[in-house]
C-alpha positions as CSV (number, residue, x, y, z in Angstrom):
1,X,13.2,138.3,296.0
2,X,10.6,140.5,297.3
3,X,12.8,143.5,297.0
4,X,13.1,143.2,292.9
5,X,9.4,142.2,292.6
6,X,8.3,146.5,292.7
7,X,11.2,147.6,291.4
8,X,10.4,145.1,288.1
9,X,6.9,146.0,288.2
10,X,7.1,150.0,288.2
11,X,9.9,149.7,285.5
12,X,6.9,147.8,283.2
13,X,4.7,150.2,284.0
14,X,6.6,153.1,282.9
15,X,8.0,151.5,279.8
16,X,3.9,150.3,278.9
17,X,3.4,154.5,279.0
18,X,6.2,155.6,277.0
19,X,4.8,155.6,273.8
20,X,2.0,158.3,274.4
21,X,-1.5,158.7,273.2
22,X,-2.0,158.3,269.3
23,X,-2.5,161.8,267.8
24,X,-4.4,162.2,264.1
25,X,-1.0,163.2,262.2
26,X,1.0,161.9,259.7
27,X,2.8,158.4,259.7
28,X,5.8,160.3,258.4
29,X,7.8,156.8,259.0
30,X,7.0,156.1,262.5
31,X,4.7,153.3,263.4
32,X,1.4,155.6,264.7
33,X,-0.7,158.2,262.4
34,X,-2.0,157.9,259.2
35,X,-0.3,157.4,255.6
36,X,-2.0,157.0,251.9
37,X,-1.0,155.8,248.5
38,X,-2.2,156.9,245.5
39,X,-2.8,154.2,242.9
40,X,-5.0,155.2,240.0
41,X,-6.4,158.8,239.4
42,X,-9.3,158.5,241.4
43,X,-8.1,155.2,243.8
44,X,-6.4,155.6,247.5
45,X,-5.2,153.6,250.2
46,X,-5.6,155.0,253.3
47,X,-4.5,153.6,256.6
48,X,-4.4,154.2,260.2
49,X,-1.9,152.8,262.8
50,X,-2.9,153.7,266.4
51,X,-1.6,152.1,270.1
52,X,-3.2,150.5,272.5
53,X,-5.2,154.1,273.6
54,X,-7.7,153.1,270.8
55,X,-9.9,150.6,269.7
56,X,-10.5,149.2,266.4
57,X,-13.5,151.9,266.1
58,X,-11.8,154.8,266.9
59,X,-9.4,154.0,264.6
60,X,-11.5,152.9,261.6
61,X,-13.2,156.5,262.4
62,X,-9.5,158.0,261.6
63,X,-9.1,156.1,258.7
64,X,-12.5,157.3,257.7
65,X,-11.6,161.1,258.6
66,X,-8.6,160.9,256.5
67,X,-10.5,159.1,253.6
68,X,-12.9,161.9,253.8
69,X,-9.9,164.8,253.3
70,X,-8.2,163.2,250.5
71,X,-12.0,162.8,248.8
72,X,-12.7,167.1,249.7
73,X,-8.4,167.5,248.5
74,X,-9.2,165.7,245.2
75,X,-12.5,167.0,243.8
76,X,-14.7,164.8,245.2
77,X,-17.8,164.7,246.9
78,X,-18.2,161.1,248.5
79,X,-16.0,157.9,248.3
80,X,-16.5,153.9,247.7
81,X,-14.5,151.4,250.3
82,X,-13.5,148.9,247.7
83,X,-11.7,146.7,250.4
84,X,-11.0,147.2,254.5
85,X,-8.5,145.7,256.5
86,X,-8.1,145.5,260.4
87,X,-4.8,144.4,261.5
88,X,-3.4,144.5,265.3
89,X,-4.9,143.2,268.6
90,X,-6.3,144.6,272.2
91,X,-3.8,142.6,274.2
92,X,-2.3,144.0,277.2
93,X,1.3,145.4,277.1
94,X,2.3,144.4,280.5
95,X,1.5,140.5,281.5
96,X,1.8,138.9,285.0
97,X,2.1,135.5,285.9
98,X,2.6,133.3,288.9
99,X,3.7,129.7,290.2
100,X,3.7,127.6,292.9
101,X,6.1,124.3,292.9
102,X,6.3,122.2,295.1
103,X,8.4,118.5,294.8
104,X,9.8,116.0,297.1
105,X,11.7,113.2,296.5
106,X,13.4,110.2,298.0
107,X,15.1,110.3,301.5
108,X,12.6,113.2,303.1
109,X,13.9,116.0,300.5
110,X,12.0,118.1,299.2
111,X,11.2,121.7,297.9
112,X,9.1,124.6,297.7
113,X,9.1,127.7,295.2
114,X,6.5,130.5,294.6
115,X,7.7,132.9,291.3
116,X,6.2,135.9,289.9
117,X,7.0,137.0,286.3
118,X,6.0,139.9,284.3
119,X,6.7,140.7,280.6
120,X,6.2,143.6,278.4
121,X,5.0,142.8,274.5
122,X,5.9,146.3,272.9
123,X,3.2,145.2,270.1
124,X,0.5,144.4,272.3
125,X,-2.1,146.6,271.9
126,X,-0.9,148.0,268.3
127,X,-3.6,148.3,265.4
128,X,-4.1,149.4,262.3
129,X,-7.1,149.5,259.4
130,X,-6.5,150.4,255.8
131,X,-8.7,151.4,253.5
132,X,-9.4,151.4,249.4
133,X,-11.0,154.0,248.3
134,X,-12.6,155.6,244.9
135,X,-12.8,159.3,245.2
136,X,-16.7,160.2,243.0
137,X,-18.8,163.3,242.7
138,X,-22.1,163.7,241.4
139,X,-25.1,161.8,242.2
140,X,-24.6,159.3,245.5
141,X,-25.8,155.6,244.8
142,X,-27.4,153.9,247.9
143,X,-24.6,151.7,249.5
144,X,-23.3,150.8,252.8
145,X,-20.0,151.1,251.5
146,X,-20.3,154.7,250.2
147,X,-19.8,158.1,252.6
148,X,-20.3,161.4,252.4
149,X,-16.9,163.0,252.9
150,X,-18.5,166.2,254.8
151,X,-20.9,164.1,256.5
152,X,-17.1,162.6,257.9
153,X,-15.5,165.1,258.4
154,X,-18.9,167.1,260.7
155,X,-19.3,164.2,262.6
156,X,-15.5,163.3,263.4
157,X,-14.2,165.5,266.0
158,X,-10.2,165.9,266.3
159,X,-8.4,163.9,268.9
C-alpha cells in the first residue's frame, strides 16, 4: 500500500502543473486567454479565462487591459462597464484525504483500516470575468464604472 501512496501522489502533482501559467493571448478556442464579441457599434463583450496561477484581480485587470485595447482599436477614448461577471473558483486541483476504521463484531473479530486518497479536479482553480462595455470619446462623466483606456493600458504591465 505504502509503495503506490508516492507513486499516486507525484503523478497528481505533475498532472496539477501541466497546464502552464496563463499568458495575456487570445482565447483562440482553448479554455485560457481572452476573447470579445462585438454586439452593437460601440458595445463589447470582453472576457478573460485564466487557471489557477491567478486570482480573480489579476484577471479582472486582463479583462480590463483588453477592454482598454479594443476602446484605443475603435476610436475611443474611455469605456462604460455596463455589466461584470466573475465565474470560476480558488479551489485546489489536487485534494487529499484520509481514514481511519476500525470495527469489531461478534465472536472477538474485528478490523482495522487506515486509507489515504487523493483526487485531481482539472477545473479547480479555473476563472473567468466578462465584461460589457460602451466604447465613448469626448468629455469623461464622473463614474466608478467608467476608465480611461490609456490610464489601463500605463498602469497594466504585461504578464
Amino acid at each position: 500500500m505504502r509503495a503506490l501512496v508516492l507513486p499516486l501522489a507525484l503523478a497528481a502533482s505533475l498532472a496539477a502543473c501541466t497546464s502552464g501559467p496563463t499568458a495575456y493571448a487570445p482565447a483562440n478556442g482553448g479554455d485560457r486567454g481572452w476573447s470579445q464579441t462585438q454586439i452593437e457599434q460601440d458595445r463589447f463583450r470582453i472576457r478573460f479565462a485564466a487557471g489557477s496561477d491567478m486570482d480573480f484581480d489579476e484577471v479582472e485587470l486582463m479583462a480590463l487591459r483588453r477592454a482598454a485595447e479594443v476602446t484605443l482599436g475603435n476610436g475611443g477614448e474611455w469605456f462604460l462597464v455596463t455589466s461584470r461577471q466573475r465565474d470560476g473558483n480558488d479551489r485546489n486541483p489536487v485534494g487529499v484525504s484520509t481514514g481511519v476504521r476500525v470495527s469489531s463484531g461478534s465472536r472477538g473479530w474485528s478490523s482495522r483500516g487506515v486509507g489515504v486518497g487523493l483526487n485531481f479536479d482539472a477545473s479547480a482553480g479555473d476563472k473567468s470575468v466578462s465584461l460589457e462595455i460602451l466604447v465613448r470619446s469626448g468629455p469623461r462623466p464622473q463614474d466608478v464604472r467608467i476608465y480611461d483606456a490609456r490610464e489601463i493600458l500605463a498602469n497594466n504591465a504585461t504578464r
